[in-house]
C-alpha positions in Angstrom: 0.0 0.0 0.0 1.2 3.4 -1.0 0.2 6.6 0.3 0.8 10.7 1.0 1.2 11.8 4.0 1.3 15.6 4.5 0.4 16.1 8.0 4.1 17.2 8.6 5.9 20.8 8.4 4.7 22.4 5.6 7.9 22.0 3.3 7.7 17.9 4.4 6.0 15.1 2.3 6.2 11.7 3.2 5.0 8.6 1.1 4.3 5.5 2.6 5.9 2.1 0.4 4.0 -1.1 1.3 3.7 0.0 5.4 7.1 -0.4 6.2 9.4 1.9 4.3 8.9 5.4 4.5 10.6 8.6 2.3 10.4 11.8 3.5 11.2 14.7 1.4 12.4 17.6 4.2 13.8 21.1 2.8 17.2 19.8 2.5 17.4 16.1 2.2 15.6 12.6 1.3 15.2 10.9 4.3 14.7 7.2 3.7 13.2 4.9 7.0 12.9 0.6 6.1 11.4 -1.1 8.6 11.0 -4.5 7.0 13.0 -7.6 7.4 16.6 -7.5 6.9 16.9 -10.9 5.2 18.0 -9.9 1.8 15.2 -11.9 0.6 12.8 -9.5 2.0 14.0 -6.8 0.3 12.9 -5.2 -2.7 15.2 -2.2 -3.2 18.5 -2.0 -4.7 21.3 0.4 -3.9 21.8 1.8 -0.4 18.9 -0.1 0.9 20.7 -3.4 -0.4 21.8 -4.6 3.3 25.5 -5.5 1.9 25.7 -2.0 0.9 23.7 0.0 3.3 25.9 0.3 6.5 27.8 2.9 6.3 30.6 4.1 8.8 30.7 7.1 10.3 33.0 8.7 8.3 30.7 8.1 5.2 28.2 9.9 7.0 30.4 13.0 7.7 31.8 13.0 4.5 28.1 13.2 3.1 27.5 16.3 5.5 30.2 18.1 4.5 30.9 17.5 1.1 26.6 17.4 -0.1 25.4 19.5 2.3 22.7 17.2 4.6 22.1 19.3 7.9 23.2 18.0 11.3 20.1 17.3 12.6 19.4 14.7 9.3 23.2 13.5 10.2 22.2 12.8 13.6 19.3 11.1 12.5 21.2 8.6 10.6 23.7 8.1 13.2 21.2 7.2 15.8 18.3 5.6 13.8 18.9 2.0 12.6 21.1 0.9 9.7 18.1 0.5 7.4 17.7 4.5 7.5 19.8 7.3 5.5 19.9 11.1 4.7 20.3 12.0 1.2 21.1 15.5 0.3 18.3 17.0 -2.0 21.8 18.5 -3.9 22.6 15.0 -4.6 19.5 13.9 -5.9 19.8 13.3 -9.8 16.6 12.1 -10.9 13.0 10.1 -9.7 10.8 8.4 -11.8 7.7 6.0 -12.2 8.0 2.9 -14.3 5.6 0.3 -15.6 5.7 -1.0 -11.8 8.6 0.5 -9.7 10.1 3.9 -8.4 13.2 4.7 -9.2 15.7 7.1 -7.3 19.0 8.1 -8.6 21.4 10.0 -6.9 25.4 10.9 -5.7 26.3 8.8 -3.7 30.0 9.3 -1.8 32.3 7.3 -3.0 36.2 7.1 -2.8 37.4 10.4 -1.4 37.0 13.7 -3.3 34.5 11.4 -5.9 30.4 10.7 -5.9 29.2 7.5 -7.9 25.9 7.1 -8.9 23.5 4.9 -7.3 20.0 4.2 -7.1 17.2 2.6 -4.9 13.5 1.4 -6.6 10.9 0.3 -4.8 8.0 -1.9 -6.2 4.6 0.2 -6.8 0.9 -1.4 -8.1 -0.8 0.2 -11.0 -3.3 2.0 -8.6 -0.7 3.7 -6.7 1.0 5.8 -9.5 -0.6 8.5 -9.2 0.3 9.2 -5.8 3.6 8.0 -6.6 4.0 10.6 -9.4 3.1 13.6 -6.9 5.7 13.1 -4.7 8.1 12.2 -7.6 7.1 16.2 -8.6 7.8 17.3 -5.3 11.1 15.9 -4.7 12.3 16.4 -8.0 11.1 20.3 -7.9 13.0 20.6 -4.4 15.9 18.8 -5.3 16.8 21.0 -8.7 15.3 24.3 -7.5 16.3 27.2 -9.7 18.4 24.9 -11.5 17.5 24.0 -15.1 16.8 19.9 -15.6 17.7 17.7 -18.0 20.1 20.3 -19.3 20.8 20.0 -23.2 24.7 19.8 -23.3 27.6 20.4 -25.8 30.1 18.4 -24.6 33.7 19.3 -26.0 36.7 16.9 -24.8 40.0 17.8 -25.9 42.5 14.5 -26.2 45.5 16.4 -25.6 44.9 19.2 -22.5 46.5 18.2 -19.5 47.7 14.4 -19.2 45.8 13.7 -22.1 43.3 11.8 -20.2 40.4 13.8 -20.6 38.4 11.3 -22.7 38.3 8.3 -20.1 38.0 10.7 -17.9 34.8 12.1 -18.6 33.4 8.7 -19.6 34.5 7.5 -16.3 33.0 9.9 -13.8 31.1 12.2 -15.7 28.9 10.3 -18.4 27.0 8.5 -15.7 26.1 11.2 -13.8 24.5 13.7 -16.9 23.0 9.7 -17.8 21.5 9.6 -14.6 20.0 13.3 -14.5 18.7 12.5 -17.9 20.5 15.4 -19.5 20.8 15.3 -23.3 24.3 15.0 -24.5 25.9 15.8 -27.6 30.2 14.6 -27.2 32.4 16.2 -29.6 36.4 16.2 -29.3 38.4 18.8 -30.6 41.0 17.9 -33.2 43.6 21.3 -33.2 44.3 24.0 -31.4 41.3 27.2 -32.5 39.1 24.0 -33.3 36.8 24.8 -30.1 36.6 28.4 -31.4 35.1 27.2 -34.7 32.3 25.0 -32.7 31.0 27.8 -30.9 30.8 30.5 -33.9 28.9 28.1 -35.7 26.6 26.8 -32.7 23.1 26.4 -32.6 22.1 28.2 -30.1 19.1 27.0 -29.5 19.9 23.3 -29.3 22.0 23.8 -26.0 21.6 25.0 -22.4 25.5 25.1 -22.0 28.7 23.9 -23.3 30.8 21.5 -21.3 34.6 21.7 -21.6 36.8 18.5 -20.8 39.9 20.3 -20.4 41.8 23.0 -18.7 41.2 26.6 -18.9 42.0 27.0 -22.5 38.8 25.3 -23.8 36.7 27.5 -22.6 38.7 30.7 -23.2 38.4 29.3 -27.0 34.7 29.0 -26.3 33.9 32.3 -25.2 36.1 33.5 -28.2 33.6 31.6 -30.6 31.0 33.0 -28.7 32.5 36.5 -29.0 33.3 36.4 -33.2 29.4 35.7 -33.6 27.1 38.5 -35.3 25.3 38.1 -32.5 27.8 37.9 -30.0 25.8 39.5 -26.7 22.7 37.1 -27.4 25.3 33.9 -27.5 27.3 35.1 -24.8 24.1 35.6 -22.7 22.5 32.6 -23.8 25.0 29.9 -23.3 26.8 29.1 -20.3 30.3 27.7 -20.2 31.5 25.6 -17.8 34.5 23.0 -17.5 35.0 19.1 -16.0 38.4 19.5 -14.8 40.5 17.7 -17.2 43.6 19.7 -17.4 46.3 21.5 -15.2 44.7 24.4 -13.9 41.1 24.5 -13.9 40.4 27.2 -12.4 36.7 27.8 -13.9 36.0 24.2 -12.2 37.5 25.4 -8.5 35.5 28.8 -8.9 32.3 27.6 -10.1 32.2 23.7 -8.2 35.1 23.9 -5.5 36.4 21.0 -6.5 39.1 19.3 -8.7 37.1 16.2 -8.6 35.5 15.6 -12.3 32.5 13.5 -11.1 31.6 16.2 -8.2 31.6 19.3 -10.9 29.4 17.3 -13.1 26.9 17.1 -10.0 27.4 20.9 -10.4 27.4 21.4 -14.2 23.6 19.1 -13.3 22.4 21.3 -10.4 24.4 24.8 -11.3 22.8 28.0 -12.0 22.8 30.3 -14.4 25.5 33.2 -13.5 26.1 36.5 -14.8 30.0 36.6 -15.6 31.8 40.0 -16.3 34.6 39.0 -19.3 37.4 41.0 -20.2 38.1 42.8 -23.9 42.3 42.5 -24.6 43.5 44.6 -27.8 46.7 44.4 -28.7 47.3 46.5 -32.3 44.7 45.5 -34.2 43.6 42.0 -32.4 40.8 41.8 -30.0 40.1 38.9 -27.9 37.8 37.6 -24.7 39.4 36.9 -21.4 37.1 35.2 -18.6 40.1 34.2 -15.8 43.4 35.8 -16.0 45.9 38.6 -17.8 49.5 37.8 -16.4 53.1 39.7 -16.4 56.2 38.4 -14.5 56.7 35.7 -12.4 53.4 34.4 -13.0 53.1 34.3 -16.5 56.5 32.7 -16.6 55.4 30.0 -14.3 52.4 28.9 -16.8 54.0 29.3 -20.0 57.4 28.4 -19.1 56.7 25.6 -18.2 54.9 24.2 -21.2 57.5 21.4 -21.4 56.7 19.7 -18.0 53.2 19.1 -18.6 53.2 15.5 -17.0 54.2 17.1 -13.6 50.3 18.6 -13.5 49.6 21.4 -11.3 52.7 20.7 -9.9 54.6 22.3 -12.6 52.9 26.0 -11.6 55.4 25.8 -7.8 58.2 24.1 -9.7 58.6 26.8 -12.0 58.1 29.6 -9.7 60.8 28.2 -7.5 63.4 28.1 -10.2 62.5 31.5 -11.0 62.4 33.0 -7.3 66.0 32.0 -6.9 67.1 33.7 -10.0 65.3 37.3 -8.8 64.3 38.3 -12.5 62.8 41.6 -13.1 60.6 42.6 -15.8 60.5 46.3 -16.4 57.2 47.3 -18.2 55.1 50.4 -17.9 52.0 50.4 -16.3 48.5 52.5 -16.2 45.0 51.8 -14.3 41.9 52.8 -14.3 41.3 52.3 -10.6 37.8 52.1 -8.8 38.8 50.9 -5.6 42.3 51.3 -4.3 42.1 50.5 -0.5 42.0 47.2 1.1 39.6 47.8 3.6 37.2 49.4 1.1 37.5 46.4 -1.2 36.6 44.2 2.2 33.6 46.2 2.1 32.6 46.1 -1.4 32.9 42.5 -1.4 30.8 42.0 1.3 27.9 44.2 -0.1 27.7 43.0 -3.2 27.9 39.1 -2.5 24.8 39.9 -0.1 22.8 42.2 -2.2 19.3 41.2 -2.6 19.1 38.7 -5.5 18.2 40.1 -8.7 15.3 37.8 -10.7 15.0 40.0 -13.8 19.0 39.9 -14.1 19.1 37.6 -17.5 16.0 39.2 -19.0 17.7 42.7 -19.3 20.3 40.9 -21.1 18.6 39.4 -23.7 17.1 43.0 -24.1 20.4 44.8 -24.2 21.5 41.9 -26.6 18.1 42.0 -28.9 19.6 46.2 -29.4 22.9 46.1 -29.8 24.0 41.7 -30.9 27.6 42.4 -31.3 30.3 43.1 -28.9 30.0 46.3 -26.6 31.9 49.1 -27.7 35.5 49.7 -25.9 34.8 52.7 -23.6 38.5 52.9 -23.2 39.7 52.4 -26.9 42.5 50.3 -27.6 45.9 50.2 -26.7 46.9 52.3 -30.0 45.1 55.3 -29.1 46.1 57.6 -26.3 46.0 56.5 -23.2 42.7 58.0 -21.2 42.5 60.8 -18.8 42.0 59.7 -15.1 44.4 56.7 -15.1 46.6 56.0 -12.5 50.4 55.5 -13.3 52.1 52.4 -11.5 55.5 52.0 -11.2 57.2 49.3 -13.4 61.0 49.8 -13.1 61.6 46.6 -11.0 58.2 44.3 -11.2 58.4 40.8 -10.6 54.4 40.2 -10.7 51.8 41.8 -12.5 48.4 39.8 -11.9 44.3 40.8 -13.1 41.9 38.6 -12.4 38.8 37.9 -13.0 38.3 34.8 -11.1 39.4 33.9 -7.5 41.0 30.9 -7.8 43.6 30.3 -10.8 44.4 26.5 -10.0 44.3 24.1 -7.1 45.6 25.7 -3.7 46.1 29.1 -5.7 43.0 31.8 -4.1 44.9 34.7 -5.5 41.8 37.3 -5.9 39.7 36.5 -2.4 37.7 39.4 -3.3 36.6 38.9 -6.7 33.1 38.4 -7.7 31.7 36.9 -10.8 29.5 40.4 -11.9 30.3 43.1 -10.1 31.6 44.8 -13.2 35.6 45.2 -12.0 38.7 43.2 -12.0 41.6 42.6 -9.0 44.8 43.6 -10.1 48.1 42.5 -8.2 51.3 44.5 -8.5 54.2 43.0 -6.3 58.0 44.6 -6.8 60.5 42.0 -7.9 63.2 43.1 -5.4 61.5 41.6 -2.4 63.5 39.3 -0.8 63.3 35.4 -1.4 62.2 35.0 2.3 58.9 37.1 1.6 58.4 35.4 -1.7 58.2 32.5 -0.3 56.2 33.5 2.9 53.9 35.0 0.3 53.5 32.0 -2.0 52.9 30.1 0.8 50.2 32.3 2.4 48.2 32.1 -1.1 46.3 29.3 0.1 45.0 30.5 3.2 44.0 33.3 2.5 46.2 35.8 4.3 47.8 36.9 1.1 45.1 39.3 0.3 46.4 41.4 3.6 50.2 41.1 3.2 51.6 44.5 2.7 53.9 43.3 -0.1 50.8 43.0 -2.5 49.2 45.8 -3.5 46.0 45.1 -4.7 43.5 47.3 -6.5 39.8 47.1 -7.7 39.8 48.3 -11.5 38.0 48.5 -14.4 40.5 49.1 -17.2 44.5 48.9 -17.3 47.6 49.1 -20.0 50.6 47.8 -19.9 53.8 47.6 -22.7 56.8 45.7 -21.5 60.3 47.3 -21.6 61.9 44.4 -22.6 62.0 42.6 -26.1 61.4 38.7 -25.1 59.4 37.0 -22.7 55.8 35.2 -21.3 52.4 37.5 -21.5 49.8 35.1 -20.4 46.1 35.7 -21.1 43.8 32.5 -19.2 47.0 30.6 -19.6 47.3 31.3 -23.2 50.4 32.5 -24.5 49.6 36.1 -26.0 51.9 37.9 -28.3 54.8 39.7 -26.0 53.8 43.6 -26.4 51.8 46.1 -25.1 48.1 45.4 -24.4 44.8 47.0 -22.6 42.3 45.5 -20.9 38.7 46.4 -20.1 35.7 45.6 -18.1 31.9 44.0 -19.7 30.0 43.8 -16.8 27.7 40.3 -17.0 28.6 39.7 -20.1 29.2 35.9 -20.3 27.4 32.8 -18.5 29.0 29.8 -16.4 27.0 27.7 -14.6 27.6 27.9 -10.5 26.7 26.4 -7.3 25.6 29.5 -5.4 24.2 31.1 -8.9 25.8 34.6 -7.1 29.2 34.0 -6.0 32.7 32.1 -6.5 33.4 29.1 -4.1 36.0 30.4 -2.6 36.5 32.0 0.8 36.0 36.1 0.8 38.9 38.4 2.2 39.7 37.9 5.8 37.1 40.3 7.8 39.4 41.8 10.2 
């Protein structure tokens, strides 16, 4: 006998399989009570509720707290009920249907560590009780995605040769079964040469997808949003299309911004349940070129680090602190000239604007103003800035550049594993963080510095200046070197960068903010 229950907290439903087994659907989790037999013969579930697979140790439990986000009081629950009842995050919840005489559950389950698997539990429903089946099915499934489109319609671009080249198996290893599971519809497409991902998206049909998925590093989808851009209708693709990345390559940092994770199968539970999110991208011109930059504009150390290191591929992300090590000892300098269009230059003011703007109300109407901006003017926004031929503007703010060792934008707070440079970056807010640090520090404080990049606590050392802007140039002094544009090598001269406020889409977990930790509140 199957029935509804609703007698509960508002947001609860409960539905009642064969008088013994119970699923509740709470604000935040699927809580699943079995009281029938334990003899395996008695059972008619699959998946957690399978006894050989249901116990779960303690550490299973916390890991599910704190990597899927169930509540303590459900984690509590599950440590004191008996082993025939678990918590299931509504986060991790992939899918729910009715078949010709069972209901079927699918979700993430946590698996080895940093890694979710897919699992599922069915129970055994008559004809008659399908329609009450079906109403709860609506209900979780409406909780579980929220805001979040379902059954996304994805492009799904691997490239063979990013990274360790492993990005194929890869993404048929931890990634197909999950988008399977949340019955999303998949097209798979690998790239064959460099610029090949660039062609895809100039020529995509826009409406066919929901977003474009990117087995790779960062250079995927920085070719990507470069198709996008080179469209006629650049603003409405750019709007219209998210971009997002399985972590395939060395640095990933759109992955670790959007998802917090390096794990492949835990960002494609995000790319399945992530939101729609407004991302500011960044014109560079250099001469006559212009180009789309969604993560990162290097100079220096940094720069050198990346593309330096081109050779050492097969040392992963790994290569990033080899290479700035060799370099540290050597104290280069690279002289360049410098000018900034600054909006915020103090620390304690960027505190504050961070905090008000990753707490403003939430804005429903955001994407519908920019289809409307896109429907009057398709192509690119103008440069309010010019390019880096004409004359530099009025108003900028001149930086020193005699003896620089880093220059560092951002658009993103996270540039690879371990690496939260820009703490107070936000994916909309219209302006950039841009790091300056002078190349005659000593090795001591490089390294204290390097080392505090993880924590956190670089964003306060006095050694780093960091300013809020909305525009720069810079022309090196020198005739040879690294100039690094989201880990793309870039042509070694002068350049300018500006500001689009929300101009592209990635998919996120918040749908507001990076996940990364904010500047230290002190």
């Amino acid at each position: 006998m199957t029935s509804l229950d609703e007698s509960q907290e508002p947001h609860d439903m409960t539905l009642i399989v064969d008088q013994s087994v119970s699923l509740t659907v709470s604000a935040d989790s699927l809580f699943i009570r079995d009281d029938r037999s334990t003899h395996k013969k008695d059972r008619r579930c699959c998946g957690l509720l399978h006894s050989s697979k249901f116990v779960q140790p303690i550490s299973a439990l916390c890991r599910a707290m704190l990597f899927n986000g169930i509540s303590l009081t459900e984690l509590l629950r599950a440590l004191v009920e008996p082993e025939t009842n678990h918590a299931i995050s509504l986060y991790n919840i992939l899918g729910a249907e009715v078949t010709a005489s069972n209901l079927v559950i699918a979700y993430a389950q946590p698996a080895a560590k940093d890694n979710v698997s897919v699992t599922t539990v069915q129970y055994q429903i008559s004809e008659k009780e399908k329609k009450a089946v079906e109403t709860w099915v609506t209900r979780l499934l409406s909780l579980a995605y929220g805001k979040a489109i379902r059954g996304k319609r994805l492009k799904v671009l691997v490239n063979p040769f990013g990274g360790k080249g492993t990005a194929a198996s890869l993404y048929q290893r931890y990634a197909a079964p999950v988008f399977a599971a949340a019955k999303c519809q998949v097209d798979v497409q690998q790239t064959e040469y460099r610029g090949h991902a660039i062609e895809i998206a100039e020529k995509l049909d826009l409406d066919a997808y929901d977003a474009v998925v990117c087995c790779s590093g960062d250079g995927l989808p920085y070719e990507v949003f470069n198709g996008l851009g080179k469209r006629p209708d650049a603003r409405k693709a750019l709007a219209q299309i998210a971009v997002t990345l399985l972590p395939c390559g060395s640095g990933n940092g759109l992955t670790w911004n959007s998802f917090g994770t390096g794990s492949v199968s835990i960002a494609a539970l995000g790319i399945v349940k992530g939101l729609r999110t407004p991302l500011d991208l960044i014109s560079i011109t250099q001469k006559d070129s212009r180009t789309l930059s969604f993560l990162s504009q290097s100079f220096g150390i940094v720069a050198e680090c990346d593309l330096g290191t081109e050779n050492i591929r097969w040392m992963g992300a790994q290569r990033f602190t080899y290479g700035f090590l060799v370099r540290l000892l050597r104290q280069t300098i690279w002289p360049c000239d410098i000018a900034i269009k600054v909006e915020i230059g103090d620390k304690e003011a960027i505190k504050a604007h961070y905090a008000a703007w990753s707490t403003r109300p939430e804005q429903p109407d955001a994407d519908s103003k920019r289809f409307e901006i896109a429907a009057e003017s398709p192509g690119l926004p103008e440069l309010k800035y010019g390019t880096v031929t004409d004359e530099l503007p009025s108003g900028w703010e001149a930086v020193s550049g005699e003896t620089m060792g880093n220059f560092y934008a951002g658009n993103m707070a996270i540039m690879s594993k371990d690496t939260n440079m820009f703490p107070a970056t936000l994916p909309d807010d219209g302006l950039m963080d841009v790091i300056t640090i002078d190349g005659k520090i000593s090795r001591g404080t490089a390294l204290s510095m390097m080392n505090e990049v993880p924590t956190g606590r670089f964003f306060d050392m006095p050694d780093m200046h960091l300013r809020k802007a909305s525009a720069f140039r810079l022309t090196p002094r020198q005739k040879d070197g690294y100039l690094s544009i989201d880990g793309e090598r870039m042509p070694f001269e002068a350049f300018q960068a500006e500001v689009h406020q929300g101009l592209g889409t990635i998919l996120t977990k918040s749908g507001r903010s990076y996940e990364a930790p904010g500047p230290l509140m002190s």
